[in-house]
MIVEX-902755 format. One record per atom (N, C-alpha, C): residue in one letter; atom name; x, y, z. Coordinates in nm, 2 decimals. Atoms other than C-alpha are relative to their C-alpha. Example, Ala and Ser with C-alpha at 12.3 -4.5 7.8 and 13.67 -1.06 7.14 Angstrom:
# MIVEX-902755
{'A','N',{0.09,-0.12,0.00}}
{'A','CA',{1.23,-0.45,0.78}}
{'A','C',{0.09,0.12,0.00}}
{'S','N',{-0.09,-0.11,0.00}}
{'S','CA',{1.37,-0.11,0.71}}
{'S','C',{-0.08,0.11,0.08}}
# end
This chain:
# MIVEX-902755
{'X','N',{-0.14,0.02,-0.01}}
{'X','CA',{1.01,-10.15,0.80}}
{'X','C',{0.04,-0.13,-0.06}}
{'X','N',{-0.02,0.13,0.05}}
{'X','CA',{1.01,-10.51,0.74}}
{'X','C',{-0.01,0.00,-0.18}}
{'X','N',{0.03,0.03,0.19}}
{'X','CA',{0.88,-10.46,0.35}}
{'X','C',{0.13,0.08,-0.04}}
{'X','N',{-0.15,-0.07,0.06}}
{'X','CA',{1.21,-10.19,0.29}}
{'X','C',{0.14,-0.13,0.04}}
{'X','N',{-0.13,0.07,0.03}}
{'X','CA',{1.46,-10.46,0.45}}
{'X','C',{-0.02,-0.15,-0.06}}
{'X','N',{0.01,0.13,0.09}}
{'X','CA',{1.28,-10.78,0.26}}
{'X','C',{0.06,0.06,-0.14}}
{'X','N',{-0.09,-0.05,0.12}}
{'X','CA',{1.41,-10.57,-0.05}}
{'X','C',{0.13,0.03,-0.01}}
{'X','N',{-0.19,0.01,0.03}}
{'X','CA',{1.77,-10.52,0.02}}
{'X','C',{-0.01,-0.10,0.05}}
{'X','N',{-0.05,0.08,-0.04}}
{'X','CA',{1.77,-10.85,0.19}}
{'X','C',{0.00,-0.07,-0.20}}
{'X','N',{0.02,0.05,0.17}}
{'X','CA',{1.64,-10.95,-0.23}}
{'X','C',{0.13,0.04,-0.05}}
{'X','N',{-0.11,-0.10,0.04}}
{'X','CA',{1.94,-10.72,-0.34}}
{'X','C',{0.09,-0.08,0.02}}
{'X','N',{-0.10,0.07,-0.03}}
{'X','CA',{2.20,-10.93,-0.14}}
{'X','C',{-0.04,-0.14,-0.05}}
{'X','N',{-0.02,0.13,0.06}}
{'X','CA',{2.09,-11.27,-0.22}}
{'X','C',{-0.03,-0.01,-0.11}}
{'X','N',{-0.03,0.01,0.14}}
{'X','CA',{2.04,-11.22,-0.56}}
{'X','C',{0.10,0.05,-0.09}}
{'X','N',{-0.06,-0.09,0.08}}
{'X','CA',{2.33,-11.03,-0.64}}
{'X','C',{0.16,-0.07,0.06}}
{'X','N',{-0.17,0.06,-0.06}}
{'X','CA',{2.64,-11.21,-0.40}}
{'X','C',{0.02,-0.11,-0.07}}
{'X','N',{-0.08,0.12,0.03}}
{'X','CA',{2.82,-11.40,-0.62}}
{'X','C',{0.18,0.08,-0.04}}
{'X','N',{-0.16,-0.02,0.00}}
{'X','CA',{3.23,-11.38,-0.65}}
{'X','C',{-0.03,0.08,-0.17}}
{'X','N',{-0.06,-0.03,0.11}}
{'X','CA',{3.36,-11.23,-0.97}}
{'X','C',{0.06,0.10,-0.05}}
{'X','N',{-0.08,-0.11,0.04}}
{'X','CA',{3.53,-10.94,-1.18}}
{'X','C',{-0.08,0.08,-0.09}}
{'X','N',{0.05,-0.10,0.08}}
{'X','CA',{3.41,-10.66,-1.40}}
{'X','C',{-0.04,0.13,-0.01}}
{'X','N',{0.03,-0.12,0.03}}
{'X','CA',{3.28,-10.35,-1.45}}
{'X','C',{-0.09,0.01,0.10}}
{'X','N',{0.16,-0.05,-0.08}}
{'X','CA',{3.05,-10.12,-1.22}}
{'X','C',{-0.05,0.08,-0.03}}
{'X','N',{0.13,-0.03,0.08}}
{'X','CA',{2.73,-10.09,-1.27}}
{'X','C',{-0.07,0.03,0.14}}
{'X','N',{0.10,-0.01,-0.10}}
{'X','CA',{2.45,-9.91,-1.06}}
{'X','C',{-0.11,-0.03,-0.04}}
{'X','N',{0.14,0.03,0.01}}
{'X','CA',{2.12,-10.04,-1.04}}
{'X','C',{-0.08,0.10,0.11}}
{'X','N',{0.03,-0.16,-0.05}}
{'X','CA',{1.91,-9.73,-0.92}}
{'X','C',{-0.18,-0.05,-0.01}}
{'X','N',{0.14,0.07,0.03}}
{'X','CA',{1.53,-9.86,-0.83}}
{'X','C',{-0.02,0.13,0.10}}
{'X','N',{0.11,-0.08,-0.06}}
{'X','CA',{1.22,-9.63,-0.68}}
{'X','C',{-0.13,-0.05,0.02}}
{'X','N',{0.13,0.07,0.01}}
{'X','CA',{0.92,-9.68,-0.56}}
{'X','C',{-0.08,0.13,0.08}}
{'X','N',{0.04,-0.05,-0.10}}
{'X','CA',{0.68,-9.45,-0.41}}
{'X','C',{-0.12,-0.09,0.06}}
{'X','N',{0.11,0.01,-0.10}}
{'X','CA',{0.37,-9.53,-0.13}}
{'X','C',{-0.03,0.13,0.08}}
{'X','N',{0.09,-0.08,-0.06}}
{'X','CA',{0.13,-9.34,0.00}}
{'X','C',{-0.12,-0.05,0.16}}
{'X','N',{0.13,0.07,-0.07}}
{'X','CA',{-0.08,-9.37,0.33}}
{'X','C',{-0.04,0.13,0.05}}
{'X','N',{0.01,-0.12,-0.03}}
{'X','CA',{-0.27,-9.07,0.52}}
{'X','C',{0.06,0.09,0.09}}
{'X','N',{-0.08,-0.13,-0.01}}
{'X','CA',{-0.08,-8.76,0.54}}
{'X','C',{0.17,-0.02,-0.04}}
{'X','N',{-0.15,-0.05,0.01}}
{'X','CA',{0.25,-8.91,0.44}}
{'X','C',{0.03,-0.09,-0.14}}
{'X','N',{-0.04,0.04,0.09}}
{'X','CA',{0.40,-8.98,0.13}}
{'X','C',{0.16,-0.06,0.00}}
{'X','N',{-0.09,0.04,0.03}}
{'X','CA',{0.71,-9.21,0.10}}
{'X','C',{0.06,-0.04,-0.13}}
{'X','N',{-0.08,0.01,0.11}}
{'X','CA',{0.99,-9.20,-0.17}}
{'X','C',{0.09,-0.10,0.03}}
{'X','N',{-0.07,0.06,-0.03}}
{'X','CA',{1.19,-9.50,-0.15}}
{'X','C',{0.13,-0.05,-0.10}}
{'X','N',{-0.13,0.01,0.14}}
{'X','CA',{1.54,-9.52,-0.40}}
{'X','C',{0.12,-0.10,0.10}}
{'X','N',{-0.07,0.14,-0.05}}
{'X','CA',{1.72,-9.87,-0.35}}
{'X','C',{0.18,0.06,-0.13}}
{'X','N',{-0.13,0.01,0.11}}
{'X','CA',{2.10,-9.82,-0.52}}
{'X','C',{0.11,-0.06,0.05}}
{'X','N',{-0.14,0.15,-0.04}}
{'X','CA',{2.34,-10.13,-0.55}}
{'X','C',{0.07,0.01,-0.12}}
{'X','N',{-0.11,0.00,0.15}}
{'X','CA',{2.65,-10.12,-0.71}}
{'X','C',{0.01,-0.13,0.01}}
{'X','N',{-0.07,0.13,0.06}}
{'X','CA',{2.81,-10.41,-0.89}}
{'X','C',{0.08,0.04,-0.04}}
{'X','N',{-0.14,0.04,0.11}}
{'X','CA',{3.12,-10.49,-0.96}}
{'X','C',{0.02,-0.13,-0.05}}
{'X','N',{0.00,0.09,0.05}}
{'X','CA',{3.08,-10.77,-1.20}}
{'X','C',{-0.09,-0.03,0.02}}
{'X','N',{0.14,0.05,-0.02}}
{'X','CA',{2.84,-10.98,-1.04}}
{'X','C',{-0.06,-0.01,0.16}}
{'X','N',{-0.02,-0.09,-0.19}}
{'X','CA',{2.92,-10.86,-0.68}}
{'X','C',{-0.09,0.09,0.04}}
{'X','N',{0.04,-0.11,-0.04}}
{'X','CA',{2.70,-10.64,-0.47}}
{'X','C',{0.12,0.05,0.08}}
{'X','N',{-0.11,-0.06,-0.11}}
{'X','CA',{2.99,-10.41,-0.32}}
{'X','C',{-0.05,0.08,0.14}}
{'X','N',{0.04,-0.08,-0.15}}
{'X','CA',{2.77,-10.17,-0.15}}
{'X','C',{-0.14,0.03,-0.03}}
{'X','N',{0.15,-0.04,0.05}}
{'X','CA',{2.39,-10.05,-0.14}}
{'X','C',{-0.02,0.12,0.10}}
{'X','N',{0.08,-0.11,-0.12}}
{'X','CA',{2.20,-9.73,0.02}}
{'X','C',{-0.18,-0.01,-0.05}}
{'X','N',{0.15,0.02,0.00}}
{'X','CA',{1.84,-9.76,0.06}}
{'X','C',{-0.04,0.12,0.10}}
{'X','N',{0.03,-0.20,-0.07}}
{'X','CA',{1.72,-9.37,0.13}}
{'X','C',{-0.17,-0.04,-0.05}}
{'X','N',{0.13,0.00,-0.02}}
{'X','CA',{1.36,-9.36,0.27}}
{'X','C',{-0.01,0.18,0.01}}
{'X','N',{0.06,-0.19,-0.05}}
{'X','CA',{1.24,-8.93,0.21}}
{'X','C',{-0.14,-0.01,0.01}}
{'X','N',{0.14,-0.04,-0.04}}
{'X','CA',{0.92,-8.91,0.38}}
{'X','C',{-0.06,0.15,0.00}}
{'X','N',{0.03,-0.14,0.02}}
{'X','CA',{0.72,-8.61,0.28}}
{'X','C',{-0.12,-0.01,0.09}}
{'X','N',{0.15,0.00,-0.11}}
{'X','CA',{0.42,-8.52,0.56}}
{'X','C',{-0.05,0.13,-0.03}}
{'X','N',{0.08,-0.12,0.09}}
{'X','CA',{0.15,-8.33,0.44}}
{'X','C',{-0.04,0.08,0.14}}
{'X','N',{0.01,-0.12,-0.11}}
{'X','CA',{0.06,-7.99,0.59}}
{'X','C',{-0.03,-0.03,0.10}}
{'X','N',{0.07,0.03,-0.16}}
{'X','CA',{-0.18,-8.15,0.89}}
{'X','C',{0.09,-0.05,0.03}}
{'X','N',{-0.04,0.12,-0.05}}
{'X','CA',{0.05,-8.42,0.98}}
{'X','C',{0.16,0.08,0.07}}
{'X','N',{-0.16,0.00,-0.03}}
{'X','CA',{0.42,-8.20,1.00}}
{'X','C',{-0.04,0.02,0.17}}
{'X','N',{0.04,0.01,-0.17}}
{'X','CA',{0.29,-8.17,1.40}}
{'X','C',{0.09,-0.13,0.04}}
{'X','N',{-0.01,0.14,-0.05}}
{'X','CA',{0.37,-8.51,1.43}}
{'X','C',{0.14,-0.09,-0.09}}
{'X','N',{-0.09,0.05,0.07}}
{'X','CA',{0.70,-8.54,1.23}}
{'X','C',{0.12,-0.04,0.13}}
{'X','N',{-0.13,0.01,-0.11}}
{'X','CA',{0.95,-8.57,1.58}}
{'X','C',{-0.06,-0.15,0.01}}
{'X','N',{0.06,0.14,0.00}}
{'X','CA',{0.69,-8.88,1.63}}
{'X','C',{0.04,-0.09,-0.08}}
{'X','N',{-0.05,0.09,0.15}}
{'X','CA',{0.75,-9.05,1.29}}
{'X','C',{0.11,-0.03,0.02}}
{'X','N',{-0.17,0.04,0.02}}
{'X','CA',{1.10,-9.03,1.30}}
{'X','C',{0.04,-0.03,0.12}}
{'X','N',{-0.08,0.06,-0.09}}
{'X','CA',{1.17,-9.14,1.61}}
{'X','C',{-0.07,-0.19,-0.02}}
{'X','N',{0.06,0.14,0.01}}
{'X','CA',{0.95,-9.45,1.53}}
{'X','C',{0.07,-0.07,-0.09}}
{'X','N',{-0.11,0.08,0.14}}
{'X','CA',{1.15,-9.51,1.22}}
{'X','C',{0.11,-0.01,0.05}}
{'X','N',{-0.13,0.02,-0.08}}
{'X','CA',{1.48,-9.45,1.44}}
{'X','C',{-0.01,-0.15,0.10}}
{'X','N',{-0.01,0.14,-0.14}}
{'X','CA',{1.37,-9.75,1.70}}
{'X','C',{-0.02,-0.06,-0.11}}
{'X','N',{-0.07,0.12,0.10}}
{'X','CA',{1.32,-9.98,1.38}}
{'X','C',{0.07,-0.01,-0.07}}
{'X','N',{-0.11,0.03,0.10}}
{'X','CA',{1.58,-9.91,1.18}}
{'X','C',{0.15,-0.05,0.15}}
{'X','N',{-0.09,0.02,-0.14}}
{'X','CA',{1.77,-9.89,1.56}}
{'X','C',{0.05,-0.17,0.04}}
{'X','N',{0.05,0.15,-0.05}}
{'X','CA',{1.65,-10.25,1.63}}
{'X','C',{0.02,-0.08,-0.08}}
{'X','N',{-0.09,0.10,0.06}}
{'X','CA',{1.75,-10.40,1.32}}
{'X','C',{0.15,0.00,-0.07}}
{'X','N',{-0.08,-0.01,0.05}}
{'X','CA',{2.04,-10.24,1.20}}
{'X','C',{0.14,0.04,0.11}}
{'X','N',{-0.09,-0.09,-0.13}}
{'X','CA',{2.19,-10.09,1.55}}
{'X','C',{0.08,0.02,-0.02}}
{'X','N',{-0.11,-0.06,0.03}}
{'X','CA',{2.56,-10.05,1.54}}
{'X','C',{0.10,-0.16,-0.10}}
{'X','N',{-0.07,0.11,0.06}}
{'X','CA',{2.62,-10.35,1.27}}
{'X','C',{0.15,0.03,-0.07}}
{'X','N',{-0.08,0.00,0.05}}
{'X','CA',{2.95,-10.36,1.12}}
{'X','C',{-0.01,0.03,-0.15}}
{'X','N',{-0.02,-0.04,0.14}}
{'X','CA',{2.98,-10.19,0.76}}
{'X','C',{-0.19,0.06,-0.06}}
{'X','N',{0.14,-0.02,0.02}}
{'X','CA',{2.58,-10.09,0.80}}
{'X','C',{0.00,0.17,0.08}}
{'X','N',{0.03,-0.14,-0.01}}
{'X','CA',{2.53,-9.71,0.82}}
{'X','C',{-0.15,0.08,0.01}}
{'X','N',{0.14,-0.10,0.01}}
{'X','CA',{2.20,-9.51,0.91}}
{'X','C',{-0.04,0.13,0.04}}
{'X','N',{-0.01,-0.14,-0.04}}
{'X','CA',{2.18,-9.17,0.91}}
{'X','C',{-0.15,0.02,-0.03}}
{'X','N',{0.11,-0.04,-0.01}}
{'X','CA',{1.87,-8.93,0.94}}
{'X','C',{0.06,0.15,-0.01}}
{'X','N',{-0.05,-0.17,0.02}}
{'X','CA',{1.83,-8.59,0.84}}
{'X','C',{-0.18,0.08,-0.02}}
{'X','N',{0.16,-0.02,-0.07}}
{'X','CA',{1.45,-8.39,0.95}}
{'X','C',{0.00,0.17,-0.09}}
{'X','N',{0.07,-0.17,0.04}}
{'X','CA',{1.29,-8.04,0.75}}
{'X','C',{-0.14,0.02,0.07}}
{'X','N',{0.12,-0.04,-0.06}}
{'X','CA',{1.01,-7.88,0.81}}
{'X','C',{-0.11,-0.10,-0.05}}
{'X','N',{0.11,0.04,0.06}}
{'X','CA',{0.80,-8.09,0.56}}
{'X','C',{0.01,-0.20,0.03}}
{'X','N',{-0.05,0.16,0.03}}
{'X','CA',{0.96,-8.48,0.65}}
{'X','C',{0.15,-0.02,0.04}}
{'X','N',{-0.11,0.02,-0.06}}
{'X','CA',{1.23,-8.63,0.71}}
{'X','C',{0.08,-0.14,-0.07}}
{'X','N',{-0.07,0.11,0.12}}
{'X','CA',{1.50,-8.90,0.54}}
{'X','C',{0.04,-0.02,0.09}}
{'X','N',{-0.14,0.04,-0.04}}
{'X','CA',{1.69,-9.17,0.63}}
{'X','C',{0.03,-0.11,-0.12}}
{'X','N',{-0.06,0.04,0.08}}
{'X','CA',{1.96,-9.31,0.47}}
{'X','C',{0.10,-0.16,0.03}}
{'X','N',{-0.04,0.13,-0.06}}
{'X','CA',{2.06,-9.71,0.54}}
{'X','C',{0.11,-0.04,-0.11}}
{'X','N',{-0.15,0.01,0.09}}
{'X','CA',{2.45,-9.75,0.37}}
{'X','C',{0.00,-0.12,0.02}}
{'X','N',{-0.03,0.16,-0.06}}
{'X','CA',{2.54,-10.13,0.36}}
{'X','C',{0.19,0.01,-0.10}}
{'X','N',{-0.09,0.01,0.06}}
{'X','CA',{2.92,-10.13,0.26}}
{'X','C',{0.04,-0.19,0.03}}
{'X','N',{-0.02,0.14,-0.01}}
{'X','CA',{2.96,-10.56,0.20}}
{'X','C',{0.10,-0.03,0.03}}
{'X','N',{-0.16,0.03,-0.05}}
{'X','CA',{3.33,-10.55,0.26}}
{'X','C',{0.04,0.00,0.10}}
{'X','N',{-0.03,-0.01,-0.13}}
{'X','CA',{3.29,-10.47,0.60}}
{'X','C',{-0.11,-0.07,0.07}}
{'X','N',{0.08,0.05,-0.04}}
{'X','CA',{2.98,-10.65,0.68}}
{'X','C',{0.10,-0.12,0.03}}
{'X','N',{-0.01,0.13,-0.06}}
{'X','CA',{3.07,-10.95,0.93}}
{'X','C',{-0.06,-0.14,-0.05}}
{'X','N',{0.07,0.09,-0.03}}
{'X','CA',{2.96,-11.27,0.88}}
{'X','C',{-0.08,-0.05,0.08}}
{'X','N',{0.12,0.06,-0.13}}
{'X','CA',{2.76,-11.33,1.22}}
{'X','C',{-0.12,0.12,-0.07}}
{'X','N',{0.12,-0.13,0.05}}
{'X','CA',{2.56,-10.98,1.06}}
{'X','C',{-0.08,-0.06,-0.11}}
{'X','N',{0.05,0.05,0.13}}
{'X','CA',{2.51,-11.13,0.70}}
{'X','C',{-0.10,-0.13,0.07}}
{'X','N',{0.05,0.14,-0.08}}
{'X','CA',{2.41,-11.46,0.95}}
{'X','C',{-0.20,0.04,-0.02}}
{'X','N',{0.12,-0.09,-0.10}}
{'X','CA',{2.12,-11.22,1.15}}
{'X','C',{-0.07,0.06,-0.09}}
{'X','N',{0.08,-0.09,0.12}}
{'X','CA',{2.03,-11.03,0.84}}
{'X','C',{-0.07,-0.09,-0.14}}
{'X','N',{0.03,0.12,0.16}}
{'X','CA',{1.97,-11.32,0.59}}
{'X','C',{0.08,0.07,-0.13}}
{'X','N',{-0.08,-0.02,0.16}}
{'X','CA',{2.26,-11.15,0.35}}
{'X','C',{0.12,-0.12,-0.02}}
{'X','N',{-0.13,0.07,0.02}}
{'X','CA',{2.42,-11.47,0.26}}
{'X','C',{0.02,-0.01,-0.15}}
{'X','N',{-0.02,0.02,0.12}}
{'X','CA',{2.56,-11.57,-0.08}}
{'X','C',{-0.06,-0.12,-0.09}}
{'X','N',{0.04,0.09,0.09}}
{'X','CA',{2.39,-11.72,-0.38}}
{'X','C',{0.04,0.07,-0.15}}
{'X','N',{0.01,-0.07,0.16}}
{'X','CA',{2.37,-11.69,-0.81}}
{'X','C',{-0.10,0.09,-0.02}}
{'X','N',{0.08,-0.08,0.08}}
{'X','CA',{2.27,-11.41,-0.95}}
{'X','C',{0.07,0.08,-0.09}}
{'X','N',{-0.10,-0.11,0.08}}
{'X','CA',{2.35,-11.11,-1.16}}
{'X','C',{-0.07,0.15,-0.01}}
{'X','N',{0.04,-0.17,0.04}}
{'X','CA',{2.23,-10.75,-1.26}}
{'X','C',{-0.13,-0.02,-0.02}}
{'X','N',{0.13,-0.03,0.06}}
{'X','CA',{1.92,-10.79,-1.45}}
{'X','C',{-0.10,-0.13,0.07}}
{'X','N',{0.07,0.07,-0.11}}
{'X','CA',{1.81,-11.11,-1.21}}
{'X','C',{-0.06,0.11,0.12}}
{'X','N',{-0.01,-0.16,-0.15}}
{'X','CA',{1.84,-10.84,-0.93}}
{'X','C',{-0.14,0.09,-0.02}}
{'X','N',{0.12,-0.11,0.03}}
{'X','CA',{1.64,-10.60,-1.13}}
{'X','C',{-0.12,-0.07,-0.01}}
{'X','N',{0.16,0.00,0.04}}
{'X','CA',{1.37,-10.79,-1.22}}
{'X','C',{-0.09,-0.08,0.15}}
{'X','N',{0.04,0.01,-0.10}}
{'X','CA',{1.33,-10.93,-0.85}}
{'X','C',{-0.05,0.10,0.07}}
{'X','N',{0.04,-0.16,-0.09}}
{'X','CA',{1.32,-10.57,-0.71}}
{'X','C',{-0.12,0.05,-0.04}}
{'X','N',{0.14,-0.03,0.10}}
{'X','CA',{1.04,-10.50,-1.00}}
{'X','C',{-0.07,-0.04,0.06}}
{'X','N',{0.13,0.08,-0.06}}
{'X','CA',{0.83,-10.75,-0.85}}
{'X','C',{-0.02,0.07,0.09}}
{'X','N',{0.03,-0.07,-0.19}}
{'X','CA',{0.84,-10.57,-0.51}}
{'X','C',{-0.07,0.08,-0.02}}
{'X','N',{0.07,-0.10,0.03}}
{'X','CA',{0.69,-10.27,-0.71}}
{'X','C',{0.10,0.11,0.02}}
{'X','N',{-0.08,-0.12,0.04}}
{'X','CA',{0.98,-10.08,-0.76}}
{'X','C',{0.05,0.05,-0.13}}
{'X','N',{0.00,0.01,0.10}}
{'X','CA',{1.06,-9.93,-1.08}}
{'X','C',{0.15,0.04,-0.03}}
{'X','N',{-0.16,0.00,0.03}}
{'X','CA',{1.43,-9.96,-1.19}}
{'X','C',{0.05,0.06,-0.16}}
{'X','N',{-0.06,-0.06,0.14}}
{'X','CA',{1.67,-9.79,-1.44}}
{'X','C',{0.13,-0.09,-0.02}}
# end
């Protein structure tokens, strides 16, 4: 949990700075593997100019045949840490959605409505950056961006 929100916490401080322009999505992936479960993880931050306005960070965990036994487990484990860091923050959204094979969640961050005591608690404060800063910070993490 901590390695998915050290990457959007990357996202926000490399990307909050004021300004005007065009939007642009930056659309990054990464997969990991450990045994029996495969995670797909797709980071997407808009910009407007040099603004992060909003990001979703969608975790789809796929559990291989042995393991779907033990998918109500997983996902309630990922519910108490995403619960415990994101709980009912202001402009921060986490939804979850369960199949037979896995299960997704989906962590919305809309910046407009994010508080300042949250951006405090979260480490999203504001510094310079821009688009292709962003990108090549995310890269490092091992995700691969379009």
């Amino acid at each position: 949990m901590k390695k998915y929100f050290t990457v959007a916490a990357l996202v926000v401080l490399l990307g909050l700075t004021t300004g005007c322009g065009k939007t642009k999505v930056l659309k990054c992936s990464m997969t990991t593997d450990t045994t029996g479960v495969s995670v797909v993880q797709s980071l997407n931050a808009t910009f407007k100019g040099k603004e992060v306005t909003d990001m979703d960070l969608i975790l789809d965990y796929k559990v291989e045949k042995n393991y779907t036994s033990y998918i109500n487990q997983m996902m309630s484990g990922a519910k108490g840490q995403f619960d415990s860091t994101f709980g009912n923050k202001k402009g921060i959204v986490v939804k979850s959605d369960k199949s037979s094979s896995g299960f997704t969640y989906k962590i919305s961050i809309d910046f407009s409505k994010v508080d300042d005591a949250t951006k405090k608690e979260l480490n999203l404060g504001d510094t310079t950056g821009d688009y292709n800063a962003t990108k090549k910070e995310i890269e490092k993490q091992g995700y691969t961006c379009k």
